[in-house]
C-alpha positions as CSV (number, residue, x, y, z in Angstrom):
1,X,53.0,-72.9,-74.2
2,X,51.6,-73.9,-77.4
3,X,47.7,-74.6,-77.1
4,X,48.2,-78.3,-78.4
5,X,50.1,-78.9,-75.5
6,X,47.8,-77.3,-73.7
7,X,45.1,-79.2,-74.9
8,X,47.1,-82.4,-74.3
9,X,47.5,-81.4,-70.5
10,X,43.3,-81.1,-70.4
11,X,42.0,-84.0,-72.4
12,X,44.4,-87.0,-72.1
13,X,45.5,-87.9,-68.7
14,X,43.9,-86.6,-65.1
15,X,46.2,-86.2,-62.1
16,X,43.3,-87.3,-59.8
17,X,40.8,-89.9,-59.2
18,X,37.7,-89.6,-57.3
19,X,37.6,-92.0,-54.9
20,X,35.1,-93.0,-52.5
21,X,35.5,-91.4,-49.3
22,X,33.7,-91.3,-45.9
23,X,30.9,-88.0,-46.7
24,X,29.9,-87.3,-42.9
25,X,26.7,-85.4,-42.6
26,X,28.4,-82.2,-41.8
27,X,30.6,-82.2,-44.8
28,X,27.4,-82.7,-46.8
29,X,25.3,-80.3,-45.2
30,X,28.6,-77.7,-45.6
31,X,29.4,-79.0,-49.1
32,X,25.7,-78.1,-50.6
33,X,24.8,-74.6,-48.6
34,X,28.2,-73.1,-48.5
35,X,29.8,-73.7,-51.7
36,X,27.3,-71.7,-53.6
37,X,28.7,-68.8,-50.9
38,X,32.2,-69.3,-50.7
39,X,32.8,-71.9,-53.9
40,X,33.7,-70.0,-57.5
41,X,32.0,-72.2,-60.5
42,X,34.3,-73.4,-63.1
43,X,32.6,-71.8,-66.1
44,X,35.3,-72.5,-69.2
45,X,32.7,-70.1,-71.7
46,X,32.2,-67.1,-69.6
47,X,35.7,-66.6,-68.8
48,X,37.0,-67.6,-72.7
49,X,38.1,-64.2,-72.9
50,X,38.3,-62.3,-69.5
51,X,40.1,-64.3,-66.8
52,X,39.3,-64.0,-62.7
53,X,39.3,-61.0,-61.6
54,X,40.8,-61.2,-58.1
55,X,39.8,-58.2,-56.9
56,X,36.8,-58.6,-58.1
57,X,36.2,-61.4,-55.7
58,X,38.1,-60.7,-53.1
59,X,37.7,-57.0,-52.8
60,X,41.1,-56.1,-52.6
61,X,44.8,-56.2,-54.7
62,X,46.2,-58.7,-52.2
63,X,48.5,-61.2,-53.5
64,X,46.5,-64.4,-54.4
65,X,48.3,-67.9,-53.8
66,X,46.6,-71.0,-55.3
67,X,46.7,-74.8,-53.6
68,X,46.2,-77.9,-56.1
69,X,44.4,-80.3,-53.9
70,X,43.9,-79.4,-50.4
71,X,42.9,-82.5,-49.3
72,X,40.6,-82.1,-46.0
73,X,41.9,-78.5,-46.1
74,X,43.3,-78.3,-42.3
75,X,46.8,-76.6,-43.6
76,X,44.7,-74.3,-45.7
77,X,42.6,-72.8,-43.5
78,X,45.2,-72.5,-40.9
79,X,47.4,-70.3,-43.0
80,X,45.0,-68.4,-44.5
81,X,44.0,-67.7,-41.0
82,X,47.6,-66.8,-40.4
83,X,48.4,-64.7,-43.3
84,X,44.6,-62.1,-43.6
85,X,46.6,-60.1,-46.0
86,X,47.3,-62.8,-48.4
87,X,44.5,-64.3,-50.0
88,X,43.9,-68.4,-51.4
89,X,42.1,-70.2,-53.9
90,X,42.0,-73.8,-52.6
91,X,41.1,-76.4,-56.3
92,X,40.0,-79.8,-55.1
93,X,37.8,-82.2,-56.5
94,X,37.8,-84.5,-52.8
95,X,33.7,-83.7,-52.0
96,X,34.6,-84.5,-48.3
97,X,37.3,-82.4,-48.0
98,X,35.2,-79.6,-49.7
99,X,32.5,-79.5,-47.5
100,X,35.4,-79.7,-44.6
101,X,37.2,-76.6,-45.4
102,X,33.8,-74.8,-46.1
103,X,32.6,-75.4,-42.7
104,X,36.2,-73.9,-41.4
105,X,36.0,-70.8,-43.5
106,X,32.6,-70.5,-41.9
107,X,33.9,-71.4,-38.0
108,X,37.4,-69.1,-38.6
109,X,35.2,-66.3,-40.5
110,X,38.0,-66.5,-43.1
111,X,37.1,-63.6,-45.6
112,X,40.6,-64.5,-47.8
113,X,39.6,-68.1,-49.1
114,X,37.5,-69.5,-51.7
115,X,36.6,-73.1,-53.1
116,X,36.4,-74.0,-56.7
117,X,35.5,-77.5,-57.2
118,X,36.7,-78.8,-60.5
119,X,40.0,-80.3,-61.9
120,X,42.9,-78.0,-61.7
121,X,44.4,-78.2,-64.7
122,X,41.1,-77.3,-66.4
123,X,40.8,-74.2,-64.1
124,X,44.1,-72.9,-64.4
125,X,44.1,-72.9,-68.2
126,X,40.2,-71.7,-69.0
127,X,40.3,-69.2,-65.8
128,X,43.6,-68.1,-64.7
129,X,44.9,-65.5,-66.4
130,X,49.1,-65.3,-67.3
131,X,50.9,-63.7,-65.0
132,X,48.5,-63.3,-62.0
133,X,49.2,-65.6,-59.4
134,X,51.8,-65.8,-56.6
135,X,52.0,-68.3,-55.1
136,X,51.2,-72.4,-55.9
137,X,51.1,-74.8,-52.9
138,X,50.8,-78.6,-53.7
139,X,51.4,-80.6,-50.7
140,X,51.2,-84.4,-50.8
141,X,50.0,-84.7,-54.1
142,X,49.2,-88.2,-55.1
143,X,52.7,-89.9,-55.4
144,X,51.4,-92.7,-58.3
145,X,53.9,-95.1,-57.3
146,X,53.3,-97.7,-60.3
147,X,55.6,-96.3,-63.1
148,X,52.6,-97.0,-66.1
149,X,51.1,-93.8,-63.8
150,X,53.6,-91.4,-63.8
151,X,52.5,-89.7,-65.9
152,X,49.3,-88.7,-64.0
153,X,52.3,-87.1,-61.7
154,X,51.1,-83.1,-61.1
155,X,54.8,-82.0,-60.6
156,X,56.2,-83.0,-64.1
157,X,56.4,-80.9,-67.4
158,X,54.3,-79.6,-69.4
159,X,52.1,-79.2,-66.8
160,X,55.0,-77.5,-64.9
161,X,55.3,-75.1,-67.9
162,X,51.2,-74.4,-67.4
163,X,52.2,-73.7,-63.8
164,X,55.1,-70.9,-64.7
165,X,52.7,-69.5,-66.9
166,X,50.6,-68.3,-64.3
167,X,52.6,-67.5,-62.3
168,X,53.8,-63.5,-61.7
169,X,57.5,-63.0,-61.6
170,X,58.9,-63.1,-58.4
171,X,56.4,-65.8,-58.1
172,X,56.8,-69.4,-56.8
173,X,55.6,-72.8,-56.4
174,X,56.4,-74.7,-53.1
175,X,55.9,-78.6,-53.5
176,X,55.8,-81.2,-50.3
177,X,55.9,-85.2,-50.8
178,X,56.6,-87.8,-48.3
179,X,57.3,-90.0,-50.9
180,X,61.4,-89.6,-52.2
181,X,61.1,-91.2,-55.8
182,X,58.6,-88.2,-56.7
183,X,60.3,-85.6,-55.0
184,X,63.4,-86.7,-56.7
185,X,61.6,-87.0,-59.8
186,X,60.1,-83.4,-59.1
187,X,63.1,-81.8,-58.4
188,X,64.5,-82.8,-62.0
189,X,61.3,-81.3,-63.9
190,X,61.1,-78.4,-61.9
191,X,64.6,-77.9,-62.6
192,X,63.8,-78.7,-66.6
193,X,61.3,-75.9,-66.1
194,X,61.9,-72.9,-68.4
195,X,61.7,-70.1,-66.5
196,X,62.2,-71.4,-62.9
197,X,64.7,-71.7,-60.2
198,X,65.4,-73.0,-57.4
199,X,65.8,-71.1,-54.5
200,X,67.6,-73.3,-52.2
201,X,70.9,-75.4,-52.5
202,X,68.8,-78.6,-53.1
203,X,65.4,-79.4,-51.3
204,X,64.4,-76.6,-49.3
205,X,64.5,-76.6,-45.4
206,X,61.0,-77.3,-43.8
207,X,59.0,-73.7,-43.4
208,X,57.7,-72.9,-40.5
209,X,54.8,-71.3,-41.3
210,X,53.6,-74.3,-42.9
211,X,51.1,-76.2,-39.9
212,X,51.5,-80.2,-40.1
213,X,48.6,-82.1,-40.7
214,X,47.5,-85.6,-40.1
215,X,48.4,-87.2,-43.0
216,X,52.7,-85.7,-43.1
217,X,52.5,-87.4,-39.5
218,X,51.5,-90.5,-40.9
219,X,54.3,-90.4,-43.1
220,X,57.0,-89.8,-40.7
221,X,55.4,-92.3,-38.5
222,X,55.9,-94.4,-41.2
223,X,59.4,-93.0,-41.3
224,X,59.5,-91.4,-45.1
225,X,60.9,-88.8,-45.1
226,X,59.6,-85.2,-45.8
227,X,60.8,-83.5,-48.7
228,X,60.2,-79.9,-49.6
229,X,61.2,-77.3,-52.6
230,X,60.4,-74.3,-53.3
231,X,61.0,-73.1,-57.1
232,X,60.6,-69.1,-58.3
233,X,59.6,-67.4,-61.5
234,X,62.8,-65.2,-62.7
């Protein structure tokens, strides 16, 4: 990808907002003693030149899969509690839902999971290096309705292209919404995406491994319905 693009992705237009959010006393108390432990600083100088090294961290060569906004981090810690041989780098900016998944890495004594707390994009393209990652989950990213904010959208070129990029082949990324017009909207970039493709007929059927949270009930409650895809590196 060419660095101005690159550049563009960073500077102009965030897929997040920080909003204000119920910070319970736990979550606090989790947030500021256990992120120094299990939370990797975003440090865009010190890893100018040498990317992550996962091993480094994790102390093995496991495979490392990557979730852009975990929310309150209840699916996370579940399946990395599931999968011990796999391990996840949760990106969130949420403080809440920080300092919520910190307190269940401590409870599950989850060795394959770390926290960094900054803006994804930003992370991925100052500390990921090409080619190491595989595995991106993104479930129930911000939908932004309104079409003036669409292009805050994470699923949508270039930042698609960032995502590829990263990605080792064989690789995939595996994308939920609730909300149709981005998932069909989703569908179409990912498609657009040099270098990836689809591994089902369509939107993929629902994996099983993946736990429900609160929030996907809310949405079939609401009755939206669930879509899911699930695009690999060739």
């Amino acid at each position: 990808m060419p660095e101005r693009q690159t550049d563009e992705i960073r500077r102009e237009v965030h897929t997040f907002v920080i909003r204000a959010g119920h910070f319970t006393n736990a979550e606090k108390k989790d947030y500021e003693e256990l992120l120094p432990v299990w939370g990797i600083p975003y440090d865009k100088e010190k890893f100018s030149e040498k990317k992550l090294d996962f091993e480094e961290i994790f102390g093995n060569k496991n495979p490392v899969v990557i979730e852009i906004g975990f929310g309150m981090g209840k699916a996370t810690a579940i399946i990395a509690e599931n999968n011990p041989n796999i391990n996840y780098i949760g990106i969130e900016v949420h403080k809440p839902g920080i300092g919520k998944l910190l307190g269940e890495i401590r409870e599950r004594g989850l060795k394959n999971l770390r926290i960094i707390a900054h803006d994804a994009m930003e992370v991925l393209s100052d500390m990921i290096a090409d080619e190491s990652v595989s595995a991106f989950h993104i479930f129930f990213a911000d939908p932004w309705p309104k079409k003036r904010h669409h292009k805050r959208r994470l699923v949508q070129r270039p930042r698609t292209d960032l995502l590829t990029k990263k990605l080792l082949k064989g690789g995939y990324i595996y994308f939920v919404t609730d909300w149709l017009p981005y998932a069909e909207f989703a569908m179409d970039e990912l498609k657009l995406t040099e270098g990836l493709k689809n591994r089902f007929d369509g939107f993929a059927p629902h994996q099983e491994w993946r736990p429900e949270t609160r929030f996907e009930q809310k949405g079939v409650d609401a009755n939206r319905v669930i879509s899911e895809m699930m695009f690999e590196k060739i």
